[in-house]
C-alpha positions as CSV (number, residue, x, y, z in Angstrom):
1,X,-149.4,-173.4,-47.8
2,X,-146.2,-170.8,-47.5
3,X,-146.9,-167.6,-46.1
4,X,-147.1,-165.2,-42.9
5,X,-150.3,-164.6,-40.9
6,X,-150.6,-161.6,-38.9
7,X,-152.7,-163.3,-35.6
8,X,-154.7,-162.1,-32.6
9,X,-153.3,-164.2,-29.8
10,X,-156.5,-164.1,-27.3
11,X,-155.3,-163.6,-24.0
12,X,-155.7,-166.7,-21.0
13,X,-153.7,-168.7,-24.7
14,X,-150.3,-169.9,-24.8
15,X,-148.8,-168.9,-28.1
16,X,-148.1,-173.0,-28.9
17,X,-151.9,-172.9,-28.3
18,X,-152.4,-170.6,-30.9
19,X,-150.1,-172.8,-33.7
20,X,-151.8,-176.2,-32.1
21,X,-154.7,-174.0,-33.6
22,X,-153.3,-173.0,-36.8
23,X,-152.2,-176.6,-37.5
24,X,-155.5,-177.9,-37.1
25,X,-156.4,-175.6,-39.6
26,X,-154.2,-175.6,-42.3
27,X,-153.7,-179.2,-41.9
28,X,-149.6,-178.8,-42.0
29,X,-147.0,-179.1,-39.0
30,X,-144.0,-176.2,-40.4
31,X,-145.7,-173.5,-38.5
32,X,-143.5,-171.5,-36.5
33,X,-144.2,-167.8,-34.4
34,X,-141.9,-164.8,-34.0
35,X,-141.9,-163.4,-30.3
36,X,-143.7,-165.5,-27.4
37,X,-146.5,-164.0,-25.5
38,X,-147.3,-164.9,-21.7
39,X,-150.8,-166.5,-21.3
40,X,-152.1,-163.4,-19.6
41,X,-151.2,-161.1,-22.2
42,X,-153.0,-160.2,-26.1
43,X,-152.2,-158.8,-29.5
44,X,-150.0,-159.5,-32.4
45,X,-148.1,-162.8,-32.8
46,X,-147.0,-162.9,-36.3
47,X,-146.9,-166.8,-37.0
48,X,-145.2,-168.1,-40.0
49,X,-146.4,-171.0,-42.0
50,X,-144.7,-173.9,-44.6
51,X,-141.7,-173.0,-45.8
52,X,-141.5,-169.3,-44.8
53,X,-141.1,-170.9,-40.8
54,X,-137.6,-170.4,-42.6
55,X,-137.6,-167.2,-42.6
56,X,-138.4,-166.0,-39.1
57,X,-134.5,-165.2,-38.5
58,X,-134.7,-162.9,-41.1
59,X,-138.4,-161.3,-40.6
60,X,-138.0,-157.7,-38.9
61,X,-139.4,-158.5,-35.8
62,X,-137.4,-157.1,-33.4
63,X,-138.7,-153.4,-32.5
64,X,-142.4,-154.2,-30.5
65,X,-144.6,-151.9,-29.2
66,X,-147.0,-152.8,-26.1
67,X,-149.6,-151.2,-23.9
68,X,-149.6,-152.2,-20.1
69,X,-151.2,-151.6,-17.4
70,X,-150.1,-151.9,-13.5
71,X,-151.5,-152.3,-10.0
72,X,-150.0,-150.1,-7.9
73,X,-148.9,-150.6,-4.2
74,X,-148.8,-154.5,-5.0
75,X,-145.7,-157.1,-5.5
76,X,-146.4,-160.3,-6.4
77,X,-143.5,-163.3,-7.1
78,X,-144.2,-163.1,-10.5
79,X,-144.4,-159.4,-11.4
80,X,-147.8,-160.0,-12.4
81,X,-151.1,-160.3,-10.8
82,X,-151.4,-164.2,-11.9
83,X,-148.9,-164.4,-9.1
84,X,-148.9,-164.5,-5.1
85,X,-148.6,-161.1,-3.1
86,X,-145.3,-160.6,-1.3
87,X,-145.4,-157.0,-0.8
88,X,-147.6,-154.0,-0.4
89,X,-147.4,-150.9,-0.1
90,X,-148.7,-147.6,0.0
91,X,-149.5,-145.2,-3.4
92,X,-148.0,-141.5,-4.1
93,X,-149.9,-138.5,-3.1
94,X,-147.4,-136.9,-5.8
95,X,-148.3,-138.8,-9.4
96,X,-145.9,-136.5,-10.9
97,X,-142.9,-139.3,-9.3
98,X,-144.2,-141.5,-12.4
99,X,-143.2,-139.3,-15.3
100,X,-139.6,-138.6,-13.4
101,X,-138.4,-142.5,-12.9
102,X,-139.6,-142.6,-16.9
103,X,-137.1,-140.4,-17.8
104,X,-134.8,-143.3,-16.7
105,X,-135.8,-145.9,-18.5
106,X,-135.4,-143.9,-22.2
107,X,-132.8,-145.0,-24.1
108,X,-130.4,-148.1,-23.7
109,X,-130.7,-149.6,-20.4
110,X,-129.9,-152.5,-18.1
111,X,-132.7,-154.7,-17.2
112,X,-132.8,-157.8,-15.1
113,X,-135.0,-160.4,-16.5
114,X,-138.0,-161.4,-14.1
115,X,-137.3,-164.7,-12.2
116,X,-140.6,-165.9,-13.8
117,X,-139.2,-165.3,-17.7
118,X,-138.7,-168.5,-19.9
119,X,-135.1,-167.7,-20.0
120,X,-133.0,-170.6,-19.6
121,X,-130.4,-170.8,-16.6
122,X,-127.8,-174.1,-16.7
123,X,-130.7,-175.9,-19.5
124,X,-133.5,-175.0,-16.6
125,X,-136.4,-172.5,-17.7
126,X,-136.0,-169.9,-14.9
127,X,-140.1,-170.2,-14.1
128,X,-139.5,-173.4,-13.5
129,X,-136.5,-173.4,-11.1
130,X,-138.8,-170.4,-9.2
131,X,-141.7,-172.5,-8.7
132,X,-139.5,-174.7,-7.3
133,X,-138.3,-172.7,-4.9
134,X,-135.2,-172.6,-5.8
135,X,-132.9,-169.3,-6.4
136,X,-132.7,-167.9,-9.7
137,X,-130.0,-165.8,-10.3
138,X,-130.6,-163.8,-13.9
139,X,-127.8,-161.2,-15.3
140,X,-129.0,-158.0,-16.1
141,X,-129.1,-157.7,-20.6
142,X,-128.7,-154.5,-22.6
143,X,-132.1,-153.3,-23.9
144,X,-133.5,-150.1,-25.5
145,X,-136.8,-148.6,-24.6
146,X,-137.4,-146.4,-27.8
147,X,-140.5,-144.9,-26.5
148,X,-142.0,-144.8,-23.0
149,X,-145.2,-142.8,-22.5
150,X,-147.4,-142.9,-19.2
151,X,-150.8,-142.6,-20.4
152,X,-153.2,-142.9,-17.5
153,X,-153.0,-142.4,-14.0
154,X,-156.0,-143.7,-12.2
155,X,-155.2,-144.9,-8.7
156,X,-154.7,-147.7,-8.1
157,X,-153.5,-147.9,-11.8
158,X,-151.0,-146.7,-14.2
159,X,-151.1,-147.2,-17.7
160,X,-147.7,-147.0,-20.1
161,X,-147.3,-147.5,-24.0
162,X,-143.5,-148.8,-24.6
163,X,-142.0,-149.1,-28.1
164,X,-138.5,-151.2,-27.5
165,X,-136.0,-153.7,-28.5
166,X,-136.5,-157.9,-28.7
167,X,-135.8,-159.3,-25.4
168,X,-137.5,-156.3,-23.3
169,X,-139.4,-157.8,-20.2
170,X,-142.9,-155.6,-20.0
171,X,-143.1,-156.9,-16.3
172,X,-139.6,-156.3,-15.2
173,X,-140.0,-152.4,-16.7
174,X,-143.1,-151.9,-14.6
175,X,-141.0,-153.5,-11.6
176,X,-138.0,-150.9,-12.0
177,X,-140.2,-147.9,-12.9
178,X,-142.2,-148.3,-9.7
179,X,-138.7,-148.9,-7.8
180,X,-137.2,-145.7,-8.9
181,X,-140.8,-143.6,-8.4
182,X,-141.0,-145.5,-5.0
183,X,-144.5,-147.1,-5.7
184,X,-144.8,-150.8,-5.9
185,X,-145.5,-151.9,-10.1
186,X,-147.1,-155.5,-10.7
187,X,-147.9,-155.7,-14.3
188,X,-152.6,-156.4,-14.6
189,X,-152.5,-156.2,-18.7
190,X,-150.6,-156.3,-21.2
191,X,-151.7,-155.7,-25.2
192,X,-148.9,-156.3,-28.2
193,X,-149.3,-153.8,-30.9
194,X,-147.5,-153.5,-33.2
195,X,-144.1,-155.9,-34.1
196,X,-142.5,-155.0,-36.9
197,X,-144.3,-154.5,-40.0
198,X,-147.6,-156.2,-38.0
199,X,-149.9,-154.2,-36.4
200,X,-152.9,-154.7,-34.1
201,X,-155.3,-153.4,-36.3
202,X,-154.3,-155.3,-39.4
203,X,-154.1,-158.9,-36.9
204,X,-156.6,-161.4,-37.7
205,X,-158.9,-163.3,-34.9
206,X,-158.8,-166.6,-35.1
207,X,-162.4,-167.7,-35.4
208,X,-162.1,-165.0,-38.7
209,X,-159.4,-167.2,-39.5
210,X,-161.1,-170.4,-39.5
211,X,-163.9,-168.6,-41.5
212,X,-161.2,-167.6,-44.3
213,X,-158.1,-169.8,-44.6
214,X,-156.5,-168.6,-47.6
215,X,-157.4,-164.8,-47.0
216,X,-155.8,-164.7,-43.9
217,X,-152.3,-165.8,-45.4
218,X,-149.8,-162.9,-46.6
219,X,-148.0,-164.3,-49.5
220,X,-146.3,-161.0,-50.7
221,X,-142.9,-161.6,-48.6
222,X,-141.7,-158.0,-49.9
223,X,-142.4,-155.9,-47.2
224,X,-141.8,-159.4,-44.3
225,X,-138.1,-159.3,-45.6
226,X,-137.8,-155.5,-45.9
227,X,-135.1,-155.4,-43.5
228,X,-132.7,-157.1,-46.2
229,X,-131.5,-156.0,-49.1
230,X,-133.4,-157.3,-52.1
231,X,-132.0,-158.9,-55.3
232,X,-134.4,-158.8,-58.5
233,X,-133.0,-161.9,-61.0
234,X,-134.2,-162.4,-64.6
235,X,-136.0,-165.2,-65.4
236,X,-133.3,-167.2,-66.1
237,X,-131.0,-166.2,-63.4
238,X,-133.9,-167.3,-61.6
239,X,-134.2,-170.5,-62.6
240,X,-130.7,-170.9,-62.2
241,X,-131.0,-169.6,-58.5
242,X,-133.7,-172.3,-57.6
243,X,-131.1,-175.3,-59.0
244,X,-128.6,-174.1,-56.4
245,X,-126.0,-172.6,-59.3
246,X,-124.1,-169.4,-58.1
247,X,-124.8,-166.4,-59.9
248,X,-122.3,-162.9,-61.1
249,X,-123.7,-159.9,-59.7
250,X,-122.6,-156.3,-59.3
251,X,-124.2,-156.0,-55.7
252,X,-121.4,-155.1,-52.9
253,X,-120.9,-158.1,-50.2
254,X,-124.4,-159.0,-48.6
255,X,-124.4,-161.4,-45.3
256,X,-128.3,-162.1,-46.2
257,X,-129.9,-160.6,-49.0
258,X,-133.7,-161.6,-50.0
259,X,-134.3,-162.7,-53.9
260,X,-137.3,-162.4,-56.0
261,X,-138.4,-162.7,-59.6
262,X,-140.9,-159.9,-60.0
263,X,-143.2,-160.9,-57.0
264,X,-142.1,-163.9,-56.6
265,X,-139.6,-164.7,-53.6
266,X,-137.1,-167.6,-54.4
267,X,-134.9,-167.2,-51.6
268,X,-132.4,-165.9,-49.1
269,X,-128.8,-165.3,-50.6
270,X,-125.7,-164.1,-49.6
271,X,-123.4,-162.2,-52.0
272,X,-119.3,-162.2,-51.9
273,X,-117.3,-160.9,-54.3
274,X,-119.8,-160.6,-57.0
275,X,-120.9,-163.5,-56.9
276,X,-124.5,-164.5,-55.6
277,X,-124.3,-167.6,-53.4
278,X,-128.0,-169.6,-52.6
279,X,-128.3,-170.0,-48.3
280,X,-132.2,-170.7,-48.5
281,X,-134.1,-171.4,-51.9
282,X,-137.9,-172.0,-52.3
283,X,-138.2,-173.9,-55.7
């Protein structure tokens, strides 16, 4: 079966558990996901099945949106409360700091990875070189926090919805926000809600999954792909496109351009000089 489903990752799950799942029920091993979650956290985990595991490259994934919560006056090792306290320390009498050091974090910023990420350093998953005990020495990365919104104070904890760019750390936010309010941040929950075109409310559980195999797959890959330009072929130019021929076309250059035949998706393409040029075809 080809197609995208839109999945609940329950929280205390790895996302691999969650396509050891899948696999088990589909009965098919080209399953792939697009953005890991941490066991600890929930929500949307849009997981991509047969041969649109192709396609995750081009899926537009990349803007997420989360809602966290955070203990305050606590550091742990892992910027999380599945982790050992190293610090603590005492809370604000003046809440108001909160909404101040978020003015900070708007916009493009620098952020230093948490020592606990997944990031490799020198082939060596940095969680795994810090429960070693060994130093781990991460470069701060260019992000961009689109939207940052406190929305509950409740000693001892903060709440915070955060729209932003792939390869945002949730954890190392929380971390820098309680820095710059001067309040220890370690990072209790953490919910995925929307990525991309998915949304929470549209995700499917898994046990509703199991109950409804077929319903649970997206086949349209229209709106999946709608970060790339679409091409719409004739029949024959179709048929053509699924045998690998190059096609004329009057489209400007295209690095990646989605093709379809009505409704039906035959491919990824690029397009030079008018002429259409197969990178990815599903005969």
């Amino acid at each position: 079966m080809d197609g995208v489903i839109n999945v609940v990752k329950p929280k205390d799950w790895t996302s691999f558990d969650v396509i050891a799942k899948l696999r088990r029920i589909y009965h098919q091993k080209k399953i792939g996901h697009g953005g890991t979650l941490d066991p600890m956290a929930e929500g949307v985990l849009p997981v991509f099945l047969g041969r649109a595991a192709r396609l995750i490259e081009y899926a537009p994934i990349h803007t997420k949106t989360y809602e966290a919560s955070f203990r305050m006056g606590l550091a742990t090792d892992t910027e999380d409360m599945t982790g050992q306290v190293v610090e603590e320390g005492p809370l604000p009498e003046d809440l108001s700091v909160f909404e101040r050091a978020a003015e900070k974090f708007r916009g493009p910023i620098m952020q230093v990875p948490s020592s606990y990420s997944a990031l490799k350093i020198k082939g060596e998953r940095a969680y795994k070189l810090a429960r070693e005990g060994k130093k781990v020495d991460i470069p701060a990365r260019p992000v961009t926090i689109y939207k940052l919104e406190i929305t509950d104070i409740a000693p001892p904890f903060l709440s915070i919805t955060v729209t932003c760019s792939a390869g945002t750390y949730i954890r190392a936010l929380g971390r820098d926000l309680g820095r710059e309010a001067g309040c220890l941040l370690t990072m209790s929950s953490l919910t995925r809600t929307e990525m991309g075109p998915f949304t929470l409310q549209d995700a499917w559980m898994l046990e509703d999954i199991e109950k409804d195999p077929e319903g649970a797959v997206i086949k349209d890959l229209h709106p999946i792909l709608s970060d790339l330009p679409a091409l719409e072929l004739s029949e024959k130019e179709g048929t053509d496109f699924l045998q690998g021929k190059r096609l004329r076309c009057r489209e400007g250059d295209r690095e990646a351009a989605a093709v379809f035949q009505g409704s039906r998706f035959l491919g990824i393409a690029s397009v030079s000089r008018g002429i259409i040029h197969p990178k990815k075809v599903f005969s």
